[in-house]
C-alpha positions in Angstrom: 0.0 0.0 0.0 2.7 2.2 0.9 4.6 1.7 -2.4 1.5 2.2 -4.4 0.8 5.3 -2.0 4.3 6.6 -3.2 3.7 5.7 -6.8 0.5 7.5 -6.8 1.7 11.0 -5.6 4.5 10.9 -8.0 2.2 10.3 -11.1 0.4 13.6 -9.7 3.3 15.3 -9.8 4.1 14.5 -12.7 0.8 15.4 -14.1 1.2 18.6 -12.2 4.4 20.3 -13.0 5.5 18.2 -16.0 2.7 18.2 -18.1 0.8 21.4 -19.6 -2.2 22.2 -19.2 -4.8 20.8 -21.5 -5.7 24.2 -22.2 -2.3 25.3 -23.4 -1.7 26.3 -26.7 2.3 28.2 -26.6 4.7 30.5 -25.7 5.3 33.7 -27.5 8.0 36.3 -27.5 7.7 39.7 -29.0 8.1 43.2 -28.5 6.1 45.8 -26.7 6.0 48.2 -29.5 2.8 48.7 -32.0 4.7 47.1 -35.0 5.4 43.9 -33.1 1.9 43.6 -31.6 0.3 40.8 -33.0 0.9 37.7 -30.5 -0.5 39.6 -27.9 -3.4 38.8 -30.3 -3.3 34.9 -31.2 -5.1 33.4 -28.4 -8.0 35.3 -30.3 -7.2 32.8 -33.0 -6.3 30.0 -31.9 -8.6 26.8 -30.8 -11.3 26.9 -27.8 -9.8 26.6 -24.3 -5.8 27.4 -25.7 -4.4 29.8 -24.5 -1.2 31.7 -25.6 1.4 33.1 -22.9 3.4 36.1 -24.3 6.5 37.3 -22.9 7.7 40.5 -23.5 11.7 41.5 -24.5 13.5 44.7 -25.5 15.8 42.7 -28.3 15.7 39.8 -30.3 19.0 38.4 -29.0 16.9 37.4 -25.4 14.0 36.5 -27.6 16.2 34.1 -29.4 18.2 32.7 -26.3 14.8 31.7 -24.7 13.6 29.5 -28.1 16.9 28.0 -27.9 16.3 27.2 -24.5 13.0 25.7 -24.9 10.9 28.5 -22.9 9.6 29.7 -26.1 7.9 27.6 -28.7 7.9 31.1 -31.4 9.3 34.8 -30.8 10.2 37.9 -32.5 13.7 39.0 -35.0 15.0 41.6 -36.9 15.9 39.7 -40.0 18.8 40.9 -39.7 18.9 39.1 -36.6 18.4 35.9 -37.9 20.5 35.9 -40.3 23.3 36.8 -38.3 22.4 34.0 -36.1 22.0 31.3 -39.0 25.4 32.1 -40.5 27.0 31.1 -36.9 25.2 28.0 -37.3 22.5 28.2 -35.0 19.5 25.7 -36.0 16.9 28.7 -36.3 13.9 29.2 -39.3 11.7 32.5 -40.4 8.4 31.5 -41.0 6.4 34.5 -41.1 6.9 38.0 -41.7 6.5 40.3 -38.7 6.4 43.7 -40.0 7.7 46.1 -42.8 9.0 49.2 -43.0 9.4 51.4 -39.3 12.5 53.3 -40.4 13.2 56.8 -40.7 16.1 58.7 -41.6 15.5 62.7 -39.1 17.0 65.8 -39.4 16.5 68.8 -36.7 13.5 70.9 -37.7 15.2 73.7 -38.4 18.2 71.7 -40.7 19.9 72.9 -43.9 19.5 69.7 -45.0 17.1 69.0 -48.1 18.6 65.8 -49.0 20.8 62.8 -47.5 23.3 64.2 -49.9 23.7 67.4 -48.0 24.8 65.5 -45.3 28.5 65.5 -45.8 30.5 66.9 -42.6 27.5 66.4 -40.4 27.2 64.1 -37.6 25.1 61.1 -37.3 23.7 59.5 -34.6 23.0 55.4 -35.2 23.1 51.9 -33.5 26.0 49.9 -34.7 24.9 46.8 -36.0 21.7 47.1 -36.2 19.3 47.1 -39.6 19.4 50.9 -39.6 23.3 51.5 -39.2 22.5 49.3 -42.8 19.6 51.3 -44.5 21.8 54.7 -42.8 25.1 53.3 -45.0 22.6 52.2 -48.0 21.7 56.0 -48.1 24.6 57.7 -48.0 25.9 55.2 -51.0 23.5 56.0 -52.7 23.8 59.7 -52.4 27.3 59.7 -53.2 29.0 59.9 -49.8 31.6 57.8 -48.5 30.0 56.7 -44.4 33.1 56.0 -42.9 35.1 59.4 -44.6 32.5 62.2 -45.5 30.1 61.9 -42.1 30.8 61.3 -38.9 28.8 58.7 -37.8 28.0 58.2 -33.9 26.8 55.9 -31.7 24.0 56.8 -29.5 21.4 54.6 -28.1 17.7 55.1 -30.0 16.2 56.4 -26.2 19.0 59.3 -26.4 18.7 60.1 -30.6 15.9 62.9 -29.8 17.3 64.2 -27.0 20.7 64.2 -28.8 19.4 65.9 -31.8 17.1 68.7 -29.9 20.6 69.9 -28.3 22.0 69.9 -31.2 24.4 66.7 -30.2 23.8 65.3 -33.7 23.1 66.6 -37.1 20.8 63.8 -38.0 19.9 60.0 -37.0 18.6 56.8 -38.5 15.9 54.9 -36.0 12.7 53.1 -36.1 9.4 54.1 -34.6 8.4 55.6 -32.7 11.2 57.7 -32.5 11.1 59.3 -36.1 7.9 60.4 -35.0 8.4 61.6 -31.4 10.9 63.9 -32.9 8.8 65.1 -35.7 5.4 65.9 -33.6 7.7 67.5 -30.5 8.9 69.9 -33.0 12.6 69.5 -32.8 12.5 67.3 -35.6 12.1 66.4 -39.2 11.7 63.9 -41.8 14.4 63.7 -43.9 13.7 60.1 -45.8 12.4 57.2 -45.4 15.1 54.7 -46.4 13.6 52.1 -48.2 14.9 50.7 -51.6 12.7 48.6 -53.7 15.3 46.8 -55.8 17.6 46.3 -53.0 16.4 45.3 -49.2 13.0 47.0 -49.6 11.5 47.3 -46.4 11.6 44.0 -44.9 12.1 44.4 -41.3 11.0 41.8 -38.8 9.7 38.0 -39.0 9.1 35.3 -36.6 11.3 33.0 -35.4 11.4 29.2 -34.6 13.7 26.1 -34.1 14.5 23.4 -36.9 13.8 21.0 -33.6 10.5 22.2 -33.9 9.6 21.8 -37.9 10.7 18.8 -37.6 9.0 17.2 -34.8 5.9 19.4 -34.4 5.0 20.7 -37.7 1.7 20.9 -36.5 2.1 23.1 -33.6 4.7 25.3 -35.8 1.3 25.7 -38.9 -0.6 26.1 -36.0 1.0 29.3 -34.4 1.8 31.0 -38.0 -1.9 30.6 -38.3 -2.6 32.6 -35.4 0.1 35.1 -36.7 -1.7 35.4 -39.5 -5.2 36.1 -38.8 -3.7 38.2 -35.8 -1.9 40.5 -38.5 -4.7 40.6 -40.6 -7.4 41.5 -38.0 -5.1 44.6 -36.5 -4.7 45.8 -40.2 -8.9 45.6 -40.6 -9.1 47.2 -37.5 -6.6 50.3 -37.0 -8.0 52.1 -34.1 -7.7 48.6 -32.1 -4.8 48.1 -33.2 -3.2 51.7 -32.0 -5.1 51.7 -28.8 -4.0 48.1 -27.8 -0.4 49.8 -28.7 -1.0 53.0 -26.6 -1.3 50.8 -23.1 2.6 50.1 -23.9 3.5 53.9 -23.1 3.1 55.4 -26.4 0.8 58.2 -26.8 -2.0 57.6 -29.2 -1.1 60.6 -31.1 2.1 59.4 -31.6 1.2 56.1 -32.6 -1.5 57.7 -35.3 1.5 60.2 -36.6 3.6 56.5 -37.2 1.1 54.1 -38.1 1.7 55.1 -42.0 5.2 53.6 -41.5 4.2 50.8 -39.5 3.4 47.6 -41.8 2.0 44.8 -39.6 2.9 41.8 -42.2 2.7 37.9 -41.9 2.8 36.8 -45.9 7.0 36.5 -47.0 7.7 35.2 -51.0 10.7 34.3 -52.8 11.8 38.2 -53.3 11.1 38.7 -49.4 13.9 36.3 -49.5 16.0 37.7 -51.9 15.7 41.0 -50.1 16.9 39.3 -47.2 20.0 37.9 -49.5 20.5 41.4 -50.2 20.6 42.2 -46.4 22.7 39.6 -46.1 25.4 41.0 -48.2 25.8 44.5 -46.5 26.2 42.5 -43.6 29.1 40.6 -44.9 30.8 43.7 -46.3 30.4 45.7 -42.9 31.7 42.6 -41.2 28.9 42.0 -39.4 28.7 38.5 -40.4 31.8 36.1 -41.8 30.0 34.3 -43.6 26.3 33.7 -45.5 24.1 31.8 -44.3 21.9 28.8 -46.5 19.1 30.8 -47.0 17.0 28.1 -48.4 17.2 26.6 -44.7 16.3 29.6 -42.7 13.4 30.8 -44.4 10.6 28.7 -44.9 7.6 29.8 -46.7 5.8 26.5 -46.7 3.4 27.5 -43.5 2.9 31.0 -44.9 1.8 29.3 -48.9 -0.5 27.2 -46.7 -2.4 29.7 -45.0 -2.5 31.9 -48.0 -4.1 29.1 -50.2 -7.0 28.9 -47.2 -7.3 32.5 -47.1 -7.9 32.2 -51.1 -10.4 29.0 -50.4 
């Protein structure tokens, strides 16, 4: 009696604290920001009685460290992100988009400057190694000016940009929302460009994120959650106001968020030229030295969850 006494309380505990609730659908990492809002929406779309836990990060380099741990079954990345982390060889896949666009290149309000060509001699602020010390380099190329010789560009973390260029710190900086926008409806600041390039890296941004592990062994669960992603995306894009006001409780003002919203692309659906923008990423990465080598870009993007759900959106 005892023994079976003993076995009994260890199958409960099992049950307990190994086993999930029946209830339980997955774990999802994001952002709190309005551009990276959608899992806080899935468990709108996924089956009755799931549920979806969402845990919120200020990178995607802790996002990323908790899927490889296990704690997350799906989370947030910059693309650029991911492919920095594929080319070190870390067993990661993209299998939905997570937004577009976001970037903006700012200029004080009361600047000279007409054009990212009359930048030379000023002083930028940027992140290094992130996707906008990439689309701030992509500009200035383009415009004729040599980053590392006819600007100065300097570091300064995206909280301190506006601060930095109101007191005349910094001529100009490159940053995501809602920053541009901050700076713009405050009145120290201006819009200068927004630095997307159609034949180049576009304006892919963001994606979601899972493990090979999981493809492999729970394809199921991994359709499962990109269909929540994607009727997420698509109900916040039907439904702005929702969408803005769900972003507001973050700490954004509302007015803020309505001044950004035009460059804020919620997205799920990627392609083979999302990819090949990506590729393109991938390249100004390797030439900065951000990455040594390129990753196999066949393995960490698959677009065989999002073709799914787009042929039962069509049906």
């Amino acid at each position: 009696m005892a023994i079976l006494k003993v076995f009994v309380s260890a199958f409960i505990f099992f049950l307990v604290v190994c086993c999930p609730d029946p209830g339980f659908a997955f774990n999802a990492g994001t952002w709190k920001t309005a551009q990276t809002i959608q899992p806080f929406f899935y468990d709108r779309f996924t089956g009755t009685g799931q549920n979806v836990k969402v845990f919120s990060f200020t990178n995607p380099a802790d996002q990323k460290t908790a899927l490889m741990a296990g704690n997350l079954d799906i989370c947030g990345t910059t693309i650029a992100h991911a492919i920095h982390s594929a080319a070190l060889g870390q067993p990661v896949v993209v299998v939905a988009a997570l937004c577009n666009k976001c970037s903006a290149f700012v200029v004080a309000a009361d600047s000279p400057v007409q054009s990212p060509a009359d930048l030379k001699g000023k002083k930028i602020g940027y992140v290094p190694g992130t996707m906008h010390e990439i689309l701030l380099r992509e500009t200035l190329i383009r415009s004729g000016l040599s980053p590392d010789r006819e600007v100065a560009l300097t570091r300064v973390d995206f909280f301190d940009m506006g601060l930095a260029l109101a007191r005349g710190g910094i001529d100009a900086f490159v940053s995501g929302e809602p920053f541009p926008t901050i700076a713009v409806i405050k009145g120290y600041g201006r819009i200068l460009s927004y630095p997307y390039y159609g034949e180049s890296i576009g304006t892919i941004n963001a994606g979601m994120l899972v493990t090979r592990n999981s493809i492999e062994k729970n394809h199921g669960l991994v359709l499962e959650m990109v269909r929540a992603h994607a009727r997420a995306t698509r109900f916040l894009k039907q439904h702005r106001q929702l969408w803005l006001a769900k972003a507001s409780e973050f700490g954004t003002p509302m007015k803020i968020l309505e001044g950004a919203a035009d460059n804020m692309e919620l997205a799920w659906d990627m392609d083979p030229d999302f990819v090949e923008k990506a590729r393109a990423l991938g390249g100004r990465m390797q030439a900065l030295g951000l990455i040594q080598r390129q990753p196999d870009y066949s393995r960490l993007f698959d677009l065989s969850f999002v073709n799914q759900i787009r042929a039962e959106i069509k049906d």
